[in-house]
N, C-alpha and C positions, 0 to 999 in steps of 0.2 A: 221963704219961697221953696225949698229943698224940705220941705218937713215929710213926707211920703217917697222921699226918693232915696235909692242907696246908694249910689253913687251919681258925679256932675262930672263930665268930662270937657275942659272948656276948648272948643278948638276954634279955629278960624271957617268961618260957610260964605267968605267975600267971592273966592275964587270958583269958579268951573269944576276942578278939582280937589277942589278941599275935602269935602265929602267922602268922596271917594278913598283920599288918601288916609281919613281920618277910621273909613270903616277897616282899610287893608292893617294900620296899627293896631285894631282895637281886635282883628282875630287872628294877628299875630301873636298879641300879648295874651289872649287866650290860650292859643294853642301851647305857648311857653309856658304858663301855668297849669295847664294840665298835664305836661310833660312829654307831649307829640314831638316838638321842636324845640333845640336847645338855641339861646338868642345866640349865642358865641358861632354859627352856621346861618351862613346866609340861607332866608328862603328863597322855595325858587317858584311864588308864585308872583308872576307879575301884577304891578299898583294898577295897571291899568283895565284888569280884569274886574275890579270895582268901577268903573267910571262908568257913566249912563253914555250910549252914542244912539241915534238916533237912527230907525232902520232904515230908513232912504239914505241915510248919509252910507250907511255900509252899503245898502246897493249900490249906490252911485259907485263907492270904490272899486266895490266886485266889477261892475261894467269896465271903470277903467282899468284896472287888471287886464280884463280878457282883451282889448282891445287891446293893451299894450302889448302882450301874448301874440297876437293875429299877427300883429307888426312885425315882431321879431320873427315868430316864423315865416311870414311873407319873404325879410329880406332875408332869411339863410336861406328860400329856396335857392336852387341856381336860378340864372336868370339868362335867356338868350340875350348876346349883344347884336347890335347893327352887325359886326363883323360876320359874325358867324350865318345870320341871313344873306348878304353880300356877297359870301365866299363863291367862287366858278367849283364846277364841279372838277373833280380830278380828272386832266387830261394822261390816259394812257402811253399814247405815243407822240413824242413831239414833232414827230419828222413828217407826220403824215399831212398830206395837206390841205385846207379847207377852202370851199370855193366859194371866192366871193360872194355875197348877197346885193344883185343890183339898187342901185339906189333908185328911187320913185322919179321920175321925168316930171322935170317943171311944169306947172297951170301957171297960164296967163289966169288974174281975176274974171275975165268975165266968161269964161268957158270953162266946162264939167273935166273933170281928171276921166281919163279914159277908164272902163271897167277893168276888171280884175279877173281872171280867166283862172 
C-alpha cells in the first residue's frame, strides 16, 4: 500500500487535536533538519496555532472579550453614592437663624384645602 510513497507517518486523527499537534511535530522536525532550530531549545511557536477554530466561535470570544472590557471599565468608573446625592449643602454660619416653614392647616375630607397665594 506505501509503494509511491516516501515516507508514512503513523499518528493518532481520533482527537480534535491530533492533527494539529501532529502537523506542529512534523515542522518542527523540519525546521531542526534544516538547521533553523536546534531540538535541545524550546520553540516558541505555539501547538495551537495549527488547530482549526471556527470563525464564529472566535467572534463570539472577541464579543465576550469586549463586553468583559465594558464591564471592567464600567466598574472602575467612580460611581456617585446615595450619600453624596443626600448630602445638605454646606451651611456657612451656624448661629444664624432660619425661620420656620408653616406647616399646611388641616382639610376635613369633604372640603377643598384653601388656595395658595
Amino acid at each position: 500500500p506505501l509503494r509511491f510513497i516516501d515516507i508514512a507517518i503513523p499518528t493518532n486523527n481520533k482527537s480534535i487535536h491530533s492533527i494539529g499537534l501532529s502537523w506542529w511535530f512534523l515542522a518542527r522536525e523540519v525546521l531542526s533538519l534544516r538547521g533553523t532550530i536546534s531540538r535541545e531549545m524550546p520553540w516558541e511557536v505555539m501547538v495551537d496555532l495549527y488547530f482549526y477554530r471556527d470563525p464564529e466561535e472566535i467572534e463570539k470570544e472577541e464579543q465576550a472579550a469586549a463586553e468583559k472590557l465594558a464591564l471592567e471599565k464600567e466598574a472602575a468608573a467612580p460611581q456617585e453614592t446615595w450619600a453624596d446625592e443626600m448630602a445638605a449643602p454646606p451651611v456657612e454660619d451656624w448661629t444664624a437663624e432660619v425661620a420656620p416653614t408653616p406647616a399646611p392647616a388641616p382639610t376635613s375630607a369633604g372640603t377643598a384645602a384653601p388656595p395658595v397665594a
